[in-house]
C-alpha positions in Angstrom: 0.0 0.0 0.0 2.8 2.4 0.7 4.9 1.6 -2.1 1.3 2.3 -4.2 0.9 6.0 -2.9 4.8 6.9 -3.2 4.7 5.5 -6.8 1.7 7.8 -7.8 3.4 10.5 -5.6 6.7 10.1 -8.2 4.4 9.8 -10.9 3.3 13.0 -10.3 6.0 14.6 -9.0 7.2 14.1 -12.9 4.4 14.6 -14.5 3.9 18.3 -12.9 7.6 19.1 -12.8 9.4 21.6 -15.4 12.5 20.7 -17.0 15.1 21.9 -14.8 13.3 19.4 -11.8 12.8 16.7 -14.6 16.8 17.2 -14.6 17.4 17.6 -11.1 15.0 14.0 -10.4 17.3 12.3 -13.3 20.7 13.3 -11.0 19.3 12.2 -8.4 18.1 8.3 -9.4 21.6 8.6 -11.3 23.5 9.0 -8.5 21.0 6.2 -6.4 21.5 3.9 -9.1 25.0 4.2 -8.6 25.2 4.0 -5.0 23.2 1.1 -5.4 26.1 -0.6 -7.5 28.6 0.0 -4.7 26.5 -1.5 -2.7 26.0 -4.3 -4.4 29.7 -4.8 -5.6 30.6 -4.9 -1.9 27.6 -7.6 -1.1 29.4 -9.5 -4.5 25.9 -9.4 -5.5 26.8 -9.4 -9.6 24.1 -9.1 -11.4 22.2 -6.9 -9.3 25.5 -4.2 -9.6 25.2 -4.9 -13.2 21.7 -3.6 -13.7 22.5 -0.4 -11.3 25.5 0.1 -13.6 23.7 0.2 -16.7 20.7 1.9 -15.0 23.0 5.0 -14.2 24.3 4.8 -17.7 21.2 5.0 -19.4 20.0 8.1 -17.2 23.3 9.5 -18.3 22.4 9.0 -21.8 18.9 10.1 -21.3 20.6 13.1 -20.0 22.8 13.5 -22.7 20.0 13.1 -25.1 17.9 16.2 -23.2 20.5 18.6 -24.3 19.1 21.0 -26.6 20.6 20.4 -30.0 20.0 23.6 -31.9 22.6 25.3 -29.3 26.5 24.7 -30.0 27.6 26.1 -26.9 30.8 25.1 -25.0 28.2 24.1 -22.2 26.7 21.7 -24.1 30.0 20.0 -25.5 31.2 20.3 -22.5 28.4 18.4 -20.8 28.5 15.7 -23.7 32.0 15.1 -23.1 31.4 14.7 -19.4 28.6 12.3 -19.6 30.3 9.8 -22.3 33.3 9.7 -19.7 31.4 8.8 -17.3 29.7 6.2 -19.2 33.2 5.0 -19.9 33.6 4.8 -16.7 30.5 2.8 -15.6 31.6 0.2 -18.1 35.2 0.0 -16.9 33.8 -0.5 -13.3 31.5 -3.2 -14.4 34.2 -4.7 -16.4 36.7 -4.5 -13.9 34.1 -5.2 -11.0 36.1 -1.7 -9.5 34.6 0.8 -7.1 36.9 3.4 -7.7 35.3 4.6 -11.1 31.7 4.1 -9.6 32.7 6.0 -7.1 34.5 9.2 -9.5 30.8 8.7 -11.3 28.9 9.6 -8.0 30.8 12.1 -6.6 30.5 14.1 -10.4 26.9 13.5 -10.8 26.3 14.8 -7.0 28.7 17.9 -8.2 26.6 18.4 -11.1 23.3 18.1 -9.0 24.8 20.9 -6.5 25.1 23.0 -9.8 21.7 22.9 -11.2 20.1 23.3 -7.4 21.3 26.7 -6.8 19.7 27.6 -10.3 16.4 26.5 -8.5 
């Protein structure tokens, strides 16, 4: 029953929020996810850090795919370059079964939350 009314509370949440919260909610289940993989890399629980893995790199990609297009700007290159290392990154550690590049991922998504909360 609770997990029922916090779902339509998310559902929601996402449906009424503007774009700079749709962005903010995306850092935020990016950087879960990838807590969630640390987790489970240090419970050796493998294919449960795999799918938080590749769950943050699709948000990353979804984010990557949100930037607007039509502007060239060295914000928006510089965000695309960002977000593919980082997805480099997420592959090495599943590869490599290594916190230390989950870890980098984290701590750059939080620093990129912090970023787009004082615009709020």
């Amino acid at each position: 029953m609770a997990a029922t009314a916090y779902n339509q509370y998310f559902e929601s949440e996402i449906l009424n929020a503007d774009p700079v919260k749709l962005v903010t909610i995306l850092y935020r289940a990016a950087i879960e996810a990838a807590g969630a993989a640390r987790r489970n890399l240090a419970a050796g629980a493998i294919r449960e850090r795999s799918r938080q893995i590749m769950k943050t790199w699709s948000i990353i990609h979804q984010l990557m795919q949100s930037l607007d297009r039509t502007q060239e700007s060295e914000i928006r290159r510089g965000l695309v370059a960002l977000y593919a290392y980082m997805q480099t990154r997420l592959l090495e550690a599943n590869a490599k079964q290594a916190d230390p590049p989950l870890e980098e991922v984290q701590k750059l998504l939080a620093t990129l939350l912090e970023g787009w909360q004082v615009n709020m």
